[in-house]
C-alpha positions as CSV (number, residue, x, y, z in Angstrom):
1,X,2.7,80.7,75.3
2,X,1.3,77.4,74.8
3,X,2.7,75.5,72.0
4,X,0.1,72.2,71.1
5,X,1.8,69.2,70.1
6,X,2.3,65.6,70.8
7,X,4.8,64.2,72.5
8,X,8.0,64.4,71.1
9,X,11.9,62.6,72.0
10,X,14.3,63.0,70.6
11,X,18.3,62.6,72.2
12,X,20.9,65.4,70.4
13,X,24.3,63.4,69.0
14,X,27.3,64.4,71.1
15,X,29.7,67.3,69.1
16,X,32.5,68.4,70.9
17,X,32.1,71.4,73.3
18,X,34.0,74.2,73.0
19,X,35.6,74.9,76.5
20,X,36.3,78.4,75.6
21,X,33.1,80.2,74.9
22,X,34.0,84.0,74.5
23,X,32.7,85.6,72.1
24,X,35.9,87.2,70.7
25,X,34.8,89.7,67.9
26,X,37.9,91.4,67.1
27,X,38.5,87.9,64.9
28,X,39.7,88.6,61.8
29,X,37.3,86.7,59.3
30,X,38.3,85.0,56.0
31,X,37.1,82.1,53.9
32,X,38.1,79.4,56.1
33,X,36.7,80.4,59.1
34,X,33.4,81.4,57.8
35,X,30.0,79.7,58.8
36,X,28.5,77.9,56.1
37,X,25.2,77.5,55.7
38,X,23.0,74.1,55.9
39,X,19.3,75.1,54.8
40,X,17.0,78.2,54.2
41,X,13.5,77.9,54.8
42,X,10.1,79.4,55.3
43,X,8.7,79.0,58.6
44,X,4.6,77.7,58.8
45,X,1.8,79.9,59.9
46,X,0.2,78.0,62.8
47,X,-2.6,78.2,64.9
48,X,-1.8,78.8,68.7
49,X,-3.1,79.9,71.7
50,X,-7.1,81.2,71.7
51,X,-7.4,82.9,68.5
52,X,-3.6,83.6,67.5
53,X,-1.2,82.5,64.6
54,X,2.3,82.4,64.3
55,X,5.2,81.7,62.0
56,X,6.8,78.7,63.8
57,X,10.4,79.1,62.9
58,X,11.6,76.5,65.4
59,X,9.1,73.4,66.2
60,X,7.5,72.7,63.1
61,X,8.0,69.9,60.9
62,X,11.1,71.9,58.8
63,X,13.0,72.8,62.1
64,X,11.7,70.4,65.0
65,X,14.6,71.7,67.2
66,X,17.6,73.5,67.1
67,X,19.5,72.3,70.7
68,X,19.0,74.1,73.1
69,X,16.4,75.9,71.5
70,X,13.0,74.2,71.5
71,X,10.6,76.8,70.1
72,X,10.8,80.2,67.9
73,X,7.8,81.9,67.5
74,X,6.9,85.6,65.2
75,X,3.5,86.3,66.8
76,X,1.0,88.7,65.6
77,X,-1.7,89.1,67.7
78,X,-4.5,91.4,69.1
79,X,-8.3,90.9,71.3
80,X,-10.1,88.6,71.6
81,X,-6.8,86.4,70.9
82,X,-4.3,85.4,73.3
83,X,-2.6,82.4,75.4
84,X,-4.8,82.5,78.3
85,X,-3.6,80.4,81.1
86,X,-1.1,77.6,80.9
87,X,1.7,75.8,82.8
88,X,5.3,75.4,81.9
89,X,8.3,73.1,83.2
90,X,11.7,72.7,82.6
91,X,13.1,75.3,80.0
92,X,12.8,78.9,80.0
93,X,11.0,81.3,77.9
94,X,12.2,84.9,75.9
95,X,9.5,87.0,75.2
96,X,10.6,90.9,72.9
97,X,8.3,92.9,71.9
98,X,8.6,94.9,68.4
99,X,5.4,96.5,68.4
100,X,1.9,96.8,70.5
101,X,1.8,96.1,74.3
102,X,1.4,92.6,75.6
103,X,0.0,91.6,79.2
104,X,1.3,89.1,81.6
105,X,-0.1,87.5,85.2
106,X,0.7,84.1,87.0
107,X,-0.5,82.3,89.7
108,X,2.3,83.9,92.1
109,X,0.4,87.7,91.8
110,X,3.4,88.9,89.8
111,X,1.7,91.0,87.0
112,X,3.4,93.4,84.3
113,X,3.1,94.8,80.4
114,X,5.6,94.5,78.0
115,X,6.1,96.9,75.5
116,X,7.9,97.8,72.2
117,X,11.7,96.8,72.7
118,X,11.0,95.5,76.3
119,X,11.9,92.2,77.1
120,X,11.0,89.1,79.4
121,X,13.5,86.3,79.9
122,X,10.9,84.0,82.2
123,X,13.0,80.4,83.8
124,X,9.6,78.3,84.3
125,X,12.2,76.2,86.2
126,X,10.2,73.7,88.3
127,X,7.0,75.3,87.4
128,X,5.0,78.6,86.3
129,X,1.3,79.1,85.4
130,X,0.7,82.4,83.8
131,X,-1.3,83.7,80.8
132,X,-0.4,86.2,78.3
133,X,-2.9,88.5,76.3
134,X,-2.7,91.3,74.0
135,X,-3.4,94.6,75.4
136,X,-5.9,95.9,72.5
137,X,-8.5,95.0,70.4
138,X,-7.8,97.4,67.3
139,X,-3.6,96.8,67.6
140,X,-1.6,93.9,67.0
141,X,0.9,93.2,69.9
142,X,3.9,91.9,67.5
143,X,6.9,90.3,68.4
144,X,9.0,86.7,69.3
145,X,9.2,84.3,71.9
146,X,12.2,81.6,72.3
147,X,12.3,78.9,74.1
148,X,15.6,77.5,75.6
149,X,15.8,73.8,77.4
150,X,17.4,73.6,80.6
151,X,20.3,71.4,81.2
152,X,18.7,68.6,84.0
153,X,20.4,69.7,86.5
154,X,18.7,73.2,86.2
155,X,15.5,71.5,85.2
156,X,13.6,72.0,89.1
157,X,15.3,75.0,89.9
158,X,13.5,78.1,91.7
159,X,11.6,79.8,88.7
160,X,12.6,83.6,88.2
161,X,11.9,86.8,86.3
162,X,14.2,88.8,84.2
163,X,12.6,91.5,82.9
164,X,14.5,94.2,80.7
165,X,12.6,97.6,79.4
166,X,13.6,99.1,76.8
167,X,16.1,101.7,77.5
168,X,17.8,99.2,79.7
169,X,18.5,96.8,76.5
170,X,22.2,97.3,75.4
171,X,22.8,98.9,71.7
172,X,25.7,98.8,70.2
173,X,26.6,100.7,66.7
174,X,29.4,100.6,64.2
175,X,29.4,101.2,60.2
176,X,25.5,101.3,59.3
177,X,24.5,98.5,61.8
178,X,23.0,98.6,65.0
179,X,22.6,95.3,67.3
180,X,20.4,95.2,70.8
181,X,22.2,92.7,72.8
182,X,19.5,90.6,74.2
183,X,22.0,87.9,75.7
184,X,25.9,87.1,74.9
185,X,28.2,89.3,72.7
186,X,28.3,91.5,69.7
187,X,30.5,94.7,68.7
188,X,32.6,94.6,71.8
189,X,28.7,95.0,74.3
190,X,27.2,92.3,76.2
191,X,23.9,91.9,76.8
192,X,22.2,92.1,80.4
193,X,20.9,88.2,80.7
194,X,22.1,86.0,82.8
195,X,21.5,82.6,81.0
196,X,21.7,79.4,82.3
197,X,22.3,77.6,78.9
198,X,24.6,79.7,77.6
199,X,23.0,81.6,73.9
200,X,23.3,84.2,71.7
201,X,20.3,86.8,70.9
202,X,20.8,89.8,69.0
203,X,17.8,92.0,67.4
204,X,20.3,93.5,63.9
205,X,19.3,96.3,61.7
206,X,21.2,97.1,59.2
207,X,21.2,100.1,56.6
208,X,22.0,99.3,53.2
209,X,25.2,98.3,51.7
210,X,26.2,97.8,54.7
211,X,28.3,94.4,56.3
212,X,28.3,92.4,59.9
213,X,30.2,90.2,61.1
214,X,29.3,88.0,64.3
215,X,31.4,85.4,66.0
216,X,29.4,82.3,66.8
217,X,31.4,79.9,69.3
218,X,32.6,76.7,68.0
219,X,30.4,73.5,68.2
220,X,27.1,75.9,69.0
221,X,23.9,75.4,67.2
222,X,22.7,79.1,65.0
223,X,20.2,80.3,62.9
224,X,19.1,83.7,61.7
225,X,15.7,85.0,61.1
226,X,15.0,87.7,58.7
227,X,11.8,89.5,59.6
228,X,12.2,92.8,57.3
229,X,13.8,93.1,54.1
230,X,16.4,91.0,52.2
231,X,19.7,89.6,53.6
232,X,23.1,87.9,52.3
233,X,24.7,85.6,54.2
234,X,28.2,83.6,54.3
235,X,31.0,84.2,51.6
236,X,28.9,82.9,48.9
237,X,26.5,85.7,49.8
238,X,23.1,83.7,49.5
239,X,19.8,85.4,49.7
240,X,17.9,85.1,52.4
241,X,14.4,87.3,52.3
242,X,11.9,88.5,54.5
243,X,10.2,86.0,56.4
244,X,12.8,83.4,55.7
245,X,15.1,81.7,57.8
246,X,18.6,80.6,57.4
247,X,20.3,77.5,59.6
248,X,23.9,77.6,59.5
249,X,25.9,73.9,60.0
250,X,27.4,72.9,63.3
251,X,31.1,73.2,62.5
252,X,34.0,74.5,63.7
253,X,33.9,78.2,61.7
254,X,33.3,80.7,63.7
255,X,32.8,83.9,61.6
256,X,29.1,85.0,60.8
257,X,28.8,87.0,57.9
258,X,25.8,89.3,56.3
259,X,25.5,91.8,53.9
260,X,22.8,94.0,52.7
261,X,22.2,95.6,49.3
262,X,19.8,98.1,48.2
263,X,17.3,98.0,50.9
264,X,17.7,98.2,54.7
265,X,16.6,95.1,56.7
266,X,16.3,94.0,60.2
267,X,16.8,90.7,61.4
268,X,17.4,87.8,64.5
269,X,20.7,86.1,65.2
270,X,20.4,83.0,67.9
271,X,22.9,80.2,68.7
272,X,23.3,78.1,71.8
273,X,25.0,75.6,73.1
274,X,24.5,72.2,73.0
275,X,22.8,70.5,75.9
276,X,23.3,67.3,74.1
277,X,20.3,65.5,76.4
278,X,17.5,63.6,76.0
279,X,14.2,65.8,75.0
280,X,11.3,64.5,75.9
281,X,8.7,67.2,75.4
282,X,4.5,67.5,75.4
283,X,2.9,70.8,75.0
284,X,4.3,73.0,78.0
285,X,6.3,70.7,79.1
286,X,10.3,70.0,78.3
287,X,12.1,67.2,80.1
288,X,14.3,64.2,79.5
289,X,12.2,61.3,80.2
290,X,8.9,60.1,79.1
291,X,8.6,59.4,83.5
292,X,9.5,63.0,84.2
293,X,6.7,64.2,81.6
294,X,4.1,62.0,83.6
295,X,5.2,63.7,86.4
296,X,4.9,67.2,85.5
297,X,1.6,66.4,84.5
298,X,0.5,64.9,87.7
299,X,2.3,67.6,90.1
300,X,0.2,70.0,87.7
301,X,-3.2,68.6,88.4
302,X,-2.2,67.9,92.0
303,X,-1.1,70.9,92.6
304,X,2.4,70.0,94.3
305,X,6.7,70.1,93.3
306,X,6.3,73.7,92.2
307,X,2.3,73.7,91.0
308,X,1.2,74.8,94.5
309,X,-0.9,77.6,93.8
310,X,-2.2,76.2,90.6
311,X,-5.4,74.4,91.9
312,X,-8.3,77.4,92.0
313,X,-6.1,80.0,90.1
314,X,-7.6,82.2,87.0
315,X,-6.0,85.0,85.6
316,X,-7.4,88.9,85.5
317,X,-5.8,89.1,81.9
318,X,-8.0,86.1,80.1
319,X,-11.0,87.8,81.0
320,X,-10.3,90.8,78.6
321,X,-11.0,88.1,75.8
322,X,-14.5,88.4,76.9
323,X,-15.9,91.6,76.0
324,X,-14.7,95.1,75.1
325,X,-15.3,96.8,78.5
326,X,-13.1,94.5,80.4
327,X,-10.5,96.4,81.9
328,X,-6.7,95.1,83.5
């Protein structure tokens, strides 16, 4: 998706790295190990793409960035919106469905449809243009897109394509609560995603009265993001309600815990860790110097460094914004 802002820099302050990243959840949890939380808020609806809204959870003004994460969007969308095409550099983009179909073409012929509980984990790497549309005009294609920085060294590399259906995402089930491991850890499953930045993203529903308990690696950046019903997190049990989202502090607890009461709810749980770089970032571009964002820009209109095929190129898909009749 296209995300439009203005420029933005911003270099993350050095915490220590945990060397040991495992996800270890047979951790017993108590008080003292227990992640605390540092602010709940309620993500902006914003205008973005051709026609489309979404509640920005990460790149507004009350969450600019969560390192590595540089944008969290919940999009609702159907015809004659959509994110027609655009380029990307130097991060990668997460893209799971909840409900409706949504449509995807770039500038390399590789075309597909994603549909509830399928998944896309796209690395723009050096660079991608695509555009993504909804696939109807009478239903909303619903669902999130994450993106993740790239550490510089990864920043140029050959973009690539995961793409997970459905029945190939990882469940795992235990005492009223069922998690699909999108990437990392949870309940003794790991998810099918190679990452380069190393993350955490789990898709939780949980039944009421009913507890779970997450490991989050020391000195990682997390947040959760409740998207139906009411949630209780941490030992102090604080309320967290639909549409809200909860940023838990940078320490060295591990233990991530949340409750339900009376009603069932479903929710996101994302941590990374740190690149600890310099972000220097302008609409679909992510990079560490203000240089290397005039760069991206120029290979893009020159059509070189990755953008080869960009000069010329129009999508299939952005056409169906057009009328009715168009067909993909």
């Amino acid at each position: 998706m296209m995300k439009k802002v203005s420029t933005k820099t911003s270099k993350n302050k050095s915490q220590p790295k945990d060397k040991n990243n495992d996800n270890d959840n047979d951790k017993t949890s108590s008080s003292n190990n227990l992640k605390t939380i540092q602010k709940v808020f309620v993500p902006s609806s914003v205008p973005e793409g051709v026609g489309a809204r979404v509640r920005r959870i990460i790149g507004d003004s009350q969450l600019s960035q969560l390192d590595p994460f540089i944008v969290l969007d919940h999009f609702s969308v159907k015809l004659p919106g959509g994110f027609p095409d655009h380029p990307h550099r130097g991060f990668e983009t997460v893209t799971y469905m909840l409900e409706g179909e949504v449509l995807h073409e770039d500038f390399k012929g590789n075309k597909g449809k994603l549909g509830p509980g399928d998944l896309q984990w796209m690395t723009a790497g050096k660079g991608i243009v695509h555009a993504e549309m909804a696939a109807s005009w009478e239903k909303e294609s619903v669902g999130f897109q994450l993106w993740i920085n790239l550490a510089s060294k990864h920043k140029l590399c050959k973009p690539q394509y995961q793409e997970i259906p459905k029945d190939k995402v990882l469940v795992a089930k235990k005492d009223g609560v069922t998690v699909k491991v999108i990437a990392g850890e949870a309940l003794e499953t790991k998810g099918p995603i190679f990452a380069r930045t190393p993350a955490l993203y789990l898709d939780v529903e949980m039944e009421p009265k009913s507890s779970f308990e997450q490991v989050i690696p020391k000195g990682w950046n997390a947040m959760s993001y409740v998207y139906v019903g009411q949630a209780f997190y941490g030992e102090k049990k604080k309320e967290v309600n639909e549409f809200e989202a909860v940023v838990l502090k940078r320490d060295e607890n591990e233990i991530l815990v949340i409750e339900t009461k009376e009603s069932p709810v479903k929710l996101l749980v994302i941590a990374g860790q740190p690149l600890d770089e310099k972000v220097a970032q302008q609409g679909p571009f992510v990079m560490n110097s203000e240089a290397q964002l005039v760069k991206a820009f120029d290979d893009f209109k020159a059509g070189q460094n990755g953008f080869e095929n960009a000069p010329g190129w129009a999508s299939e898909i952005s056409k169906l914004s057009r009328s009715k009749s168009s067909k993909f």
